[in-house]
C-alpha positions as CSV (number, residue, x, y, z in Angstrom):
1,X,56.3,-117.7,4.8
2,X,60.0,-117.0,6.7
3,X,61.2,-120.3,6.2
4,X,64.6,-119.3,8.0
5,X,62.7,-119.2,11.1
6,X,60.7,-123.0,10.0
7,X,64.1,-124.6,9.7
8,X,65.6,-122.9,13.2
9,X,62.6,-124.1,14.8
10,X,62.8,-127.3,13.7
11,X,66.1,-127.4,14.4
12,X,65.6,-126.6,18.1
13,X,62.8,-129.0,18.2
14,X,64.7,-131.9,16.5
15,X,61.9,-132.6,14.6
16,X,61.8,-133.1,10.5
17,X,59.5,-130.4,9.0
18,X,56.3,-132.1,8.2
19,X,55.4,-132.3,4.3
20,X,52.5,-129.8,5.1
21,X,52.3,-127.1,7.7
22,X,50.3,-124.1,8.6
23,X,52.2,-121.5,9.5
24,X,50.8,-118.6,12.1
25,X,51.1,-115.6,13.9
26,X,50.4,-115.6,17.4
27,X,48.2,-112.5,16.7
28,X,46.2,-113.7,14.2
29,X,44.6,-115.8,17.0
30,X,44.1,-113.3,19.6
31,X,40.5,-112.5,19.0
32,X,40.0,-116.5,17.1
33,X,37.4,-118.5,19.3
34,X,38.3,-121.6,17.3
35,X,41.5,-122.8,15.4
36,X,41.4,-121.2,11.7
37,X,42.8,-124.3,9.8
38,X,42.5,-127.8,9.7
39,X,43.6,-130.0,12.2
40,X,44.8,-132.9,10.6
41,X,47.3,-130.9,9.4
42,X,50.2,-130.1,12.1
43,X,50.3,-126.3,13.1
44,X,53.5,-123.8,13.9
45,X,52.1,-120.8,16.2
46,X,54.9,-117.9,16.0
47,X,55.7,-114.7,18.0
48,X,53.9,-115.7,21.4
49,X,55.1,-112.6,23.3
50,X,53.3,-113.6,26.8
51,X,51.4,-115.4,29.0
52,X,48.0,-113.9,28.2
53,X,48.2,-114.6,24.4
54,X,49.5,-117.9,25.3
55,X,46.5,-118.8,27.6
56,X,44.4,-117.4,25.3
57,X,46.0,-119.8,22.5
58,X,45.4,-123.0,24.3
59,X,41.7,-122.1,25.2
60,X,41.4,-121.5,20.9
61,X,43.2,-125.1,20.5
62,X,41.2,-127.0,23.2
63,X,38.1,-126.2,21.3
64,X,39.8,-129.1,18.8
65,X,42.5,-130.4,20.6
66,X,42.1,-133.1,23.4
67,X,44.1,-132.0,26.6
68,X,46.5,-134.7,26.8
69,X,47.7,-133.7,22.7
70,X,51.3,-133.1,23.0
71,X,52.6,-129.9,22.1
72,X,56.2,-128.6,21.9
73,X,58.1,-125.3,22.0
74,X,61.0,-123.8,20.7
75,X,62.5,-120.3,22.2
76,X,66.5,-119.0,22.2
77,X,67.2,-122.7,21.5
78,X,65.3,-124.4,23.9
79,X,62.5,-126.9,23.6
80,X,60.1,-127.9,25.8
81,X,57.3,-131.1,25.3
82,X,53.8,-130.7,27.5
83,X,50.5,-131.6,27.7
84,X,48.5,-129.0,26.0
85,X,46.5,-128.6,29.1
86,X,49.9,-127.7,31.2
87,X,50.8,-125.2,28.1
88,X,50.6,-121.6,29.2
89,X,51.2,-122.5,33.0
90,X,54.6,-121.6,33.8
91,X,55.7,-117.5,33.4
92,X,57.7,-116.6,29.8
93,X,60.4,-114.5,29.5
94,X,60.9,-114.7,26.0
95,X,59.1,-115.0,22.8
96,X,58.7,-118.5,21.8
97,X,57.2,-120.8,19.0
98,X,54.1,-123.4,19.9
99,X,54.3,-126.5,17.1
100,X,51.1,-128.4,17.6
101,X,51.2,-131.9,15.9
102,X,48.5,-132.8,13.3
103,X,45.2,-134.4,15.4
104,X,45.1,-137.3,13.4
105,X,43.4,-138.4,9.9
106,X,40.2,-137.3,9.1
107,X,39.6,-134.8,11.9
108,X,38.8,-132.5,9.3
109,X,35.6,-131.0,6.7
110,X,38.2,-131.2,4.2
111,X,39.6,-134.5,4.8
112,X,35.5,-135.3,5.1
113,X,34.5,-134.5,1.7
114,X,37.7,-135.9,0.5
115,X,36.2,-139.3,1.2
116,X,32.7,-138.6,-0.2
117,X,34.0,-137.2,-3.3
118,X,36.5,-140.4,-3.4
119,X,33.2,-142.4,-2.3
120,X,31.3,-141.1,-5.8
121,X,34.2,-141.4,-8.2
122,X,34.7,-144.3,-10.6
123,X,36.8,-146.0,-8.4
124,X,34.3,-145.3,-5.4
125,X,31.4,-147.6,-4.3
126,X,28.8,-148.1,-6.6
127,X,25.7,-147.4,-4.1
128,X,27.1,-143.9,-3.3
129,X,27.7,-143.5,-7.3
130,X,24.3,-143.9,-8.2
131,X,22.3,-141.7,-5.3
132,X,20.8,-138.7,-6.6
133,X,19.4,-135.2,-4.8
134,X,16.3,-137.1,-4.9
135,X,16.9,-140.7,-3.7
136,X,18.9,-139.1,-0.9
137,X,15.8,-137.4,0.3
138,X,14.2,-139.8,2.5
139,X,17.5,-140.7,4.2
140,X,18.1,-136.4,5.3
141,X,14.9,-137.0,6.6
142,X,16.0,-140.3,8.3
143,X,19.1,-138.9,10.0
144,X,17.5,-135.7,11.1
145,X,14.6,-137.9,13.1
146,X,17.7,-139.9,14.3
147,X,19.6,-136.8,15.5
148,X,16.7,-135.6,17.5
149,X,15.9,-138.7,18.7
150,X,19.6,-138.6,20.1
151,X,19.4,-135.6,21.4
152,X,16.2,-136.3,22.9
153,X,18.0,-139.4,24.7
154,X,20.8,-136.9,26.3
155,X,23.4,-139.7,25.1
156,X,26.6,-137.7,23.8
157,X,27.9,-140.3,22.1
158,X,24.4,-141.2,20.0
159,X,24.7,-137.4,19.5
160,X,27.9,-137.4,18.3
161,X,27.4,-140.1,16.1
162,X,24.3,-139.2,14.7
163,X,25.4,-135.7,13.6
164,X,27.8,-137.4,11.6
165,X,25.5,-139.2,9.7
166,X,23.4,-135.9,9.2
167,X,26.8,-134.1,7.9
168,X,27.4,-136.9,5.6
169,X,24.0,-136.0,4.1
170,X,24.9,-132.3,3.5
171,X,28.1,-133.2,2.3
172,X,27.0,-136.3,0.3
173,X,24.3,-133.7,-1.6
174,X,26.8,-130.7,-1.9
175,X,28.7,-133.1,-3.9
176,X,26.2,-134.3,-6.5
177,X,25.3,-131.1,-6.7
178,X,29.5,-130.1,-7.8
179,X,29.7,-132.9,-9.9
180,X,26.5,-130.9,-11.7
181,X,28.4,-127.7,-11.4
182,X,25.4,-126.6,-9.6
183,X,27.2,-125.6,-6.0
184,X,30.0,-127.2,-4.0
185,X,30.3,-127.5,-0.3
186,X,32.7,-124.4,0.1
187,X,29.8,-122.2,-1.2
188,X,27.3,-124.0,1.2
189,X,30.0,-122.9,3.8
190,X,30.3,-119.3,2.5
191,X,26.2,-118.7,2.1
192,X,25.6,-119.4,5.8
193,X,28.3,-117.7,6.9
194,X,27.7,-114.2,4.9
195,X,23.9,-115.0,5.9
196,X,25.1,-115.4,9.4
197,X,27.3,-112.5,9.3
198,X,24.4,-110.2,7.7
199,X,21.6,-111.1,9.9
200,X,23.9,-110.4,13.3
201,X,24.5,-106.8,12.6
202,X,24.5,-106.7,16.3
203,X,27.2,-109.0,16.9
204,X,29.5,-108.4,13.9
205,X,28.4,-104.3,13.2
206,X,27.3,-101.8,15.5
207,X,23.5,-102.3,15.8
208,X,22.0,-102.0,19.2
209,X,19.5,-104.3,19.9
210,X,17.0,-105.2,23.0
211,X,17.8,-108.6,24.7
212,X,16.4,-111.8,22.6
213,X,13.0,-110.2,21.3
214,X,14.6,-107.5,19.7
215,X,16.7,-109.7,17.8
216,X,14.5,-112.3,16.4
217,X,12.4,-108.6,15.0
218,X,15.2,-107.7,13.5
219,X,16.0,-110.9,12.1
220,X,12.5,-110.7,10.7
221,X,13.0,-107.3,9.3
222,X,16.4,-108.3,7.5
223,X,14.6,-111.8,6.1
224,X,11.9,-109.0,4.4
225,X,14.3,-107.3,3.0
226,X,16.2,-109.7,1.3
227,X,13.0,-111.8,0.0
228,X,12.5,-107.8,-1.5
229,X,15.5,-107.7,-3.1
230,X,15.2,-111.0,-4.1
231,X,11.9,-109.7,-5.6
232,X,10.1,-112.8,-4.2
233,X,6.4,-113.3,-4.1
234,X,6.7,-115.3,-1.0
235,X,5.4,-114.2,2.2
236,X,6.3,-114.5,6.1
237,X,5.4,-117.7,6.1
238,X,6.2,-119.2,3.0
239,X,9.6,-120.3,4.0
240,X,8.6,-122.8,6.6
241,X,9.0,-126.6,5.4
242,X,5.6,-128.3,4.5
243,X,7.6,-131.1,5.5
244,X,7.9,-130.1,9.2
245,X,6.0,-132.6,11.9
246,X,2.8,-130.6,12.3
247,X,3.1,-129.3,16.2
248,X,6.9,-127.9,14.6
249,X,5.0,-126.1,11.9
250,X,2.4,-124.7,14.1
251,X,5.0,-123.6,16.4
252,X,6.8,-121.9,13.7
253,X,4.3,-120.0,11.8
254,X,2.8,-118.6,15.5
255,X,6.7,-117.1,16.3
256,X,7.1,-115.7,12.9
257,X,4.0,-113.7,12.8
258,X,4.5,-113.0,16.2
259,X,7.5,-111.4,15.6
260,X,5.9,-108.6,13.2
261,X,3.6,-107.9,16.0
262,X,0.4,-110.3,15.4
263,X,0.1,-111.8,18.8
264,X,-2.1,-111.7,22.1
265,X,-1.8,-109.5,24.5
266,X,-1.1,-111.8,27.2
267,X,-0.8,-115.7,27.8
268,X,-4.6,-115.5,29.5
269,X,-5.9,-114.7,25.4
270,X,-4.6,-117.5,24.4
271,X,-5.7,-120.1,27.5
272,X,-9.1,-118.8,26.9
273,X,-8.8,-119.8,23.3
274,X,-8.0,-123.6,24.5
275,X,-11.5,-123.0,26.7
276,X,-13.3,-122.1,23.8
277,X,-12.0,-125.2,21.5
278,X,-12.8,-127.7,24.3
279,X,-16.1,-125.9,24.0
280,X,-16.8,-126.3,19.8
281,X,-14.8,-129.7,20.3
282,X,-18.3,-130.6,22.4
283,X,-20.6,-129.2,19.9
284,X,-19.3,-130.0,17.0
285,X,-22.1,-132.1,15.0
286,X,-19.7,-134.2,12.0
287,X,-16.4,-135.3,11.5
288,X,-15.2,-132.9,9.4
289,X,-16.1,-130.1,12.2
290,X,-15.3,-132.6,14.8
291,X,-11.5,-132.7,13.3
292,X,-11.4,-129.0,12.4
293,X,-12.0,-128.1,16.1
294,X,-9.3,-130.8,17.1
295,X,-6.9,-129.3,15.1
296,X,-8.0,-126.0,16.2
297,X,-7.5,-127.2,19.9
298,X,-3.9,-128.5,18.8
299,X,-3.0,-125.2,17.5
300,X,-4.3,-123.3,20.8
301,X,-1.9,-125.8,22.8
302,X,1.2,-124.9,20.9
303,X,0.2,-121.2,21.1
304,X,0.2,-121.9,25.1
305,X,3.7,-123.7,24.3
306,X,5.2,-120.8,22.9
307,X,4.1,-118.7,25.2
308,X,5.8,-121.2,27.7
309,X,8.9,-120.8,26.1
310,X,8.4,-124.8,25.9
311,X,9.1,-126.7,22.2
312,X,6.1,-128.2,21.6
313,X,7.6,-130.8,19.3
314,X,9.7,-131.8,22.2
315,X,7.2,-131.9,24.7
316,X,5.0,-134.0,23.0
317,X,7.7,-136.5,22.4
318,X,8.7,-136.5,25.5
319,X,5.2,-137.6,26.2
320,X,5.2,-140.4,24.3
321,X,8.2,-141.9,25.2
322,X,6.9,-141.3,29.3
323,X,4.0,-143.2,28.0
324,X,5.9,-146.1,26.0
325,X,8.2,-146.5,29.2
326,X,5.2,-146.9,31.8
327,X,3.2,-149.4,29.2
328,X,6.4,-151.3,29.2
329,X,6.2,-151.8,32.6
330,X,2.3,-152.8,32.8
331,X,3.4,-155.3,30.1
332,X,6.1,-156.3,32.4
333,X,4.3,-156.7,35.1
334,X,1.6,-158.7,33.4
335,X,4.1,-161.2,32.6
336,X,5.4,-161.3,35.7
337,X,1.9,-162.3,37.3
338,X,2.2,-164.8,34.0
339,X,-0.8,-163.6,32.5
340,X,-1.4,-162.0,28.8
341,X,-1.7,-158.2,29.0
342,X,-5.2,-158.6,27.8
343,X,-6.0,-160.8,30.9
344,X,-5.5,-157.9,33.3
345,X,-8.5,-155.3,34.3
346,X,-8.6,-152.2,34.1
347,X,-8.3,-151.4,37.6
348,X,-5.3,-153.8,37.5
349,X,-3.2,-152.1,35.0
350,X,-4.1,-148.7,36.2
351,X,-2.5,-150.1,39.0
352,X,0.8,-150.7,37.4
353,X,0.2,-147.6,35.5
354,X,0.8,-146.0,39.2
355,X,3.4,-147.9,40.3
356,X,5.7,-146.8,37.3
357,X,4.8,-143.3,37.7
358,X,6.2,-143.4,41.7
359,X,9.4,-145.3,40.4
360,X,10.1,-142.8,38.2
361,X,9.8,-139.9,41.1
């Protein structure tokens, strides 16, 4: 670190030097497409040399940083205080300094599992001391539901909110699991990011690939080879949860042995397949083949799904809340005509039924 050229600039800025800092060359962010530190701790950016590295330099910061965070710089013994959003605006002459003030507490994974690991220490809370891999289980499932329910909703703020509460979960488990020295959240980190990394020759080597198709085969193909070199037993299809909702498992196992080639031809195969279950579904003489034909009628559907390029998961629950919203308003309007919902006919609720459908068009 040059801390002669710290002190100047802190001189010129009239600023005390913080207690932490991250120091950086303007370079080192020229090809960044996020900030490469935390930002609850304050940042000095050195060696901007012009206006395209500094444009490029606030586009990398307001990935983190509001617009209206205050920035400062320091050149030939000048300062200057702006908006973040104004930085990079005016023409430079000379090479300058960018100091970007911390965020603000806890605006950072490592200030995150800071609090979970002080959360499970002896003088944490005792609920969070006590929960295990296992006891934890139900409530990853919970917040998962809770995130796509969110996301579902198209509320940024529920979605915001409720992928907190999912990370908490990962981080929450990552740090049982240190406290076992079993793994620790860095190595979490590092696994998806080498597995990222490896399975996007493409992006990060110089495979050529052809549009999305070609890259979900060749993700296949990779996924092969490490399960080989893993010397695992399991096959295509192994690694898809058991835990999944059913239409997201179907959906799953169809695109993965799609991807190695076992497919229709065409989207017609697969419609007349949904003909032909309708058909058994008429025929079938007991339960057991009554619900085996149901189930093979389901699984048709999500073929005609993925064909789609729909998520059948999501369509169906997109379904069902359409259908909870319209009920609503039969029951609505039921009370409004001060009679139980039970009261009404048919032909009367159908006709509510209606009239929700045309208030939502």
């Amino acid at each position: 670190m040059d801390f002669t050229l710290v002190a100047k600039t802190f001189d010129v800025l009239a600023i005390s030097p913080p207690s932490r800092l991250i120091l950086l060359d303007a370079q080192t962010l020229s090809t960044a497409h996020v900030p490469p530190y935390p930002p609850d701790i304050p940042a000095l950016v050195t060696n901007i040399d012009s206006r395209e590295l500094a444009l490029h330099l606030k586009n990398v910061l307001l990935t983190t940083y509001p617009g209206e965070h205050v920035v400062f710089t320091a050149s030939d013994g000048n300062k200057k205080e702006e908006r973040l959003v104004d930085f990079g605006n005016d023409q430079l002459s000379n090479i300058f300094s960018l100091y970007v003030p911390a965020l603000g507490e806890g605006t950072s994974l490592e200030s995150f599992a800071e609090i979970v690991a002080h959360l499970r220490a002896p003088n944490g809370c005792p609920w969070d001391r006590e929960q295990t891999h296992e006891s934890l289980r139900k409530h990853l499932l919970e917040e998962s539901y809770e995130a796509i329910s969110a996301i579902d909703s198209g509320n940024f703020n529920d979605m915001r909110e409720e992928f907190g509460d999912l990370l908490l979960q990962v981080v929450l488990q990552s740090q049982i699991a240190n406290e076992e020295r079993q793994f620790n959240i860095n190595q979490v980190i590092q696994g998806i990011h080498s597995k990222l990394v490896r399975r996007h020759p493409h992006v990060f080597g110089d495979l050529e690939l052809d549009g999305v198709q070609g890259v979900l085969a060749n993700w296949e193909k990779l996924k092969e080879k490490e399960r080989g070199e893993k010397k695992e037993e399991r096959g295509l299809l192994d690694g898809v949860p058991l835990a999944l909702p059913a239409l997201s498992q179907a959906q799953e196992y169809q695109d993965r042995a799609a991807r190695v080639g076992f497919d229709w031809a065409d989207v017609e195969g697969v419609l007349d397949k949904v003909r032909e279950e309708i058909e058994e579904i008429k025929n079938a003489e007991t339960n057991f083949e009554l619900a085996s034909e149901i189930g093979d009628l389901f699984f048709a559907l999500v073929n005609v799904a993925r064909w789609k390029h729909v998520d059948a998961e999501s369509a169906l629950r997109g379904t069902n809340m359409k259908f909870k919203k319209r009920f609503a308003y039969v029951e609505q309007g039921a009370k409004r005509q001060e009679h139980k919902l039970s009261e009404l006919t048919l032909e009367e609720m159908d006709h509510l039924w209606n009239e929700a459908k045309r208030k939502e068009s």
